[in-house]
Backbone as numpy.savetxt, mean C-alpha at the origin, in Angstrom:
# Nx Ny Nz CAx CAy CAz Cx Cy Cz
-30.05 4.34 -6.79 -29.62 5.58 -7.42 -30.78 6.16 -8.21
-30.97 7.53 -8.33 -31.97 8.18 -8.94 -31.94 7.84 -10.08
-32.51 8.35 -10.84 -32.57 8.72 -12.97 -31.63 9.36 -13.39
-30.44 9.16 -14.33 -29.96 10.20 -14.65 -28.38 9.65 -13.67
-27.96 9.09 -12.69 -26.86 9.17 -11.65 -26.09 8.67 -13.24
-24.86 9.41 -12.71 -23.27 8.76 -13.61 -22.25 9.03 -12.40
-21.15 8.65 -12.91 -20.20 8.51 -12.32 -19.55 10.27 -12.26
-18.81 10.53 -11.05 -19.27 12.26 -10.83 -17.43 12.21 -11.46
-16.66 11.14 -11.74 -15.27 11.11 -12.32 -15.28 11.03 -13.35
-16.01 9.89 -14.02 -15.69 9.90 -15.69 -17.09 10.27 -16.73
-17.92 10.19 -15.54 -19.61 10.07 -16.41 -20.60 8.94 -16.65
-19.37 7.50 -16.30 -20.17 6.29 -16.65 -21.28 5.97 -15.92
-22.20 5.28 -16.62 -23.59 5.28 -16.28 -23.73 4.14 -15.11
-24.32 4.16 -14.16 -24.55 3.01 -13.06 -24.21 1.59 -13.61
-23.55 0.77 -12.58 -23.75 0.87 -11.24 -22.54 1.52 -10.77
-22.80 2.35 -9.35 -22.22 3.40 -8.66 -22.14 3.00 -7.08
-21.22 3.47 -6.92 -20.62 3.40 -5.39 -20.85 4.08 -4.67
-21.25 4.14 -3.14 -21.80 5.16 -2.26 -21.13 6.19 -2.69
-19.69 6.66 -2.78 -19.03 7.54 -3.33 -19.44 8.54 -4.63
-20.78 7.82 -5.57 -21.04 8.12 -6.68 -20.07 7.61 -7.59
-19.16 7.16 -7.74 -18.02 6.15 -8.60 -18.13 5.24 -8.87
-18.27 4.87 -10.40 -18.02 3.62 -10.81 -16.90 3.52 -10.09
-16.91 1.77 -10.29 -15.86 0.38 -9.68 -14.34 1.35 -10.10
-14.40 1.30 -11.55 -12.85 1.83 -11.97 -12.32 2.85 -11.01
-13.32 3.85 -11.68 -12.45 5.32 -10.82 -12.69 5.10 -9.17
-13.26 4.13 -8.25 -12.91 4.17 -6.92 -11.28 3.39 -6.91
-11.61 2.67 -8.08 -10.21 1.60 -7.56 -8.74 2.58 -7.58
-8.98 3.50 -9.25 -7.97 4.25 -9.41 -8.12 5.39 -7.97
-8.96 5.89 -7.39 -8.66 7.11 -6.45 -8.24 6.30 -4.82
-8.67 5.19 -4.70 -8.61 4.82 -3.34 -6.98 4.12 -2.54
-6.50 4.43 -1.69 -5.68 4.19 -1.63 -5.56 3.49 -0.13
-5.00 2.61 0.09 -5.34 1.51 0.83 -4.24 1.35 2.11
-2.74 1.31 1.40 -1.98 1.44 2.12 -0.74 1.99 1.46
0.37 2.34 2.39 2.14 2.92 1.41 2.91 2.35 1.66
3.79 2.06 0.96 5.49 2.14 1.54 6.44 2.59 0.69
7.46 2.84 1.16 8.57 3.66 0.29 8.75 2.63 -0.86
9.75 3.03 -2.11 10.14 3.07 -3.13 10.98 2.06 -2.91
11.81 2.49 -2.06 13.33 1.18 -1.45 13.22 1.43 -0.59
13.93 0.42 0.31 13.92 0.13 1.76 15.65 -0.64 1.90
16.26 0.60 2.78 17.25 0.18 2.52 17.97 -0.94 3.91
18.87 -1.82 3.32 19.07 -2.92 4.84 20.53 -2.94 4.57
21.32 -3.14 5.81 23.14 -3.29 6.02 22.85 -4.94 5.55
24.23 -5.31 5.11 24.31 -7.23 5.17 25.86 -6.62 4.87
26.42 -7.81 5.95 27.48 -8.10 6.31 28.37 -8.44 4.88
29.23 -8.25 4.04 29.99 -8.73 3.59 30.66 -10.11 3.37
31.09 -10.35 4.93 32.16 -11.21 4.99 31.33 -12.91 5.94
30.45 -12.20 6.43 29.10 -13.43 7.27 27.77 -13.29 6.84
27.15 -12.37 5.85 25.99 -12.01 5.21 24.70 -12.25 6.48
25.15 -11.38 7.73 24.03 -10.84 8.34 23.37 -9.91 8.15
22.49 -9.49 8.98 21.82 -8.84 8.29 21.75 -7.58 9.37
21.58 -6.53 9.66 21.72 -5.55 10.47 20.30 -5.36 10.91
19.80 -5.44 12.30 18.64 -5.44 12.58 18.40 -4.78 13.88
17.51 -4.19 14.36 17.46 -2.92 15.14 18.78 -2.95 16.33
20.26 -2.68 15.18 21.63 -2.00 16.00 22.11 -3.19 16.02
21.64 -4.49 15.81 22.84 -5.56 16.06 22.42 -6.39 14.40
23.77 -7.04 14.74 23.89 -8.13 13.53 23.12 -9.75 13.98
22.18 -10.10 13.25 21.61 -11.64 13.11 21.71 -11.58 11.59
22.07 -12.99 12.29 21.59 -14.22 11.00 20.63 -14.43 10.86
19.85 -14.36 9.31 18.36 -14.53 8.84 18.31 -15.05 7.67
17.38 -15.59 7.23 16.68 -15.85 5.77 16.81 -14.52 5.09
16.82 -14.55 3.87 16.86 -13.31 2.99 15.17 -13.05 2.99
14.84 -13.98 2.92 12.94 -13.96 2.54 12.26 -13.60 4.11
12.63 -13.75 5.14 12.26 -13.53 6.44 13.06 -11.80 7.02
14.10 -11.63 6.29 14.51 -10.17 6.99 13.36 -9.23 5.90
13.54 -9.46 4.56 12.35 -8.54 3.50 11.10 -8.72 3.88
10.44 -9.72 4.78 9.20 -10.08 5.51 9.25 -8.57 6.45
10.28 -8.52 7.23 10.44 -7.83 8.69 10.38 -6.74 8.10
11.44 -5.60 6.99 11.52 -4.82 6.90 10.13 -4.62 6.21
9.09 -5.30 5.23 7.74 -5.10 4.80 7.18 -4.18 5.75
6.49 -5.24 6.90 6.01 -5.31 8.21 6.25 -3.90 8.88
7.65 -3.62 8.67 8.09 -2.16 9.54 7.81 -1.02 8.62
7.47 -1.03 7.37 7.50 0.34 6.34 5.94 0.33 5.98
5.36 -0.74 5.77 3.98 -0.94 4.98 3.24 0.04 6.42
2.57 0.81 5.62 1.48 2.01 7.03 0.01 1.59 6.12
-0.39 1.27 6.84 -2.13 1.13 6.44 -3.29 2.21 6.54
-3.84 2.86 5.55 -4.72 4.28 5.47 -5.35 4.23 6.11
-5.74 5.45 7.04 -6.93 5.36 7.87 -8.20 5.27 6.51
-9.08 4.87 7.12 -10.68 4.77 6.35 -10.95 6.42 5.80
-10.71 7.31 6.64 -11.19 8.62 6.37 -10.33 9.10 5.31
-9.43 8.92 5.53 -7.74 9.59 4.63 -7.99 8.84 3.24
-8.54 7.61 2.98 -8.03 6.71 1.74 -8.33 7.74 0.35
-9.24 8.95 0.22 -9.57 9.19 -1.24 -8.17 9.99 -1.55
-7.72 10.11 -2.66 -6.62 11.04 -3.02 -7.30 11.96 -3.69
């Protein structure tokens, strides 16, 4: 970095990220991957299945919240990540 480089977000003085960003403000702007807020799932009442693409199985509680993760979590493209 030249004489003089700061951070082009807060001002802090090197070291700087190809971006020109200190560590902080890349961590706060970069965004990596999403998923919704809630994620909503059917469970059976009366056999506590679990409703899974149109039919009812039996699952682990910790293995269907695995599946529904897996199906909502979207991963940022590289180009898209700055907000």
């Amino acid at each position: 970095m030249s004489a003089g480089a700061f951070c082009i977000a807060c001002g802090a003085p090197p070291p700087l990220t190809s971006e020109r960003m200190c560590e902080d403000c890349l961590r706060q702007r970069a965004t990596l991957s999403r998923i919704p807020e809630t994620i909503q799932q059917s469970r059976c009442a009366k056999c506590d299945s679990f409703e899974v693409r149109g039919r009812w199985s039996e699952m682990d509680p910790d293995a269907i919240a695995d599946l529904r993760i897996r199906e909502n979590l979207v991963a940022e493209d590289a180009r898209s990540r700055w907000t």
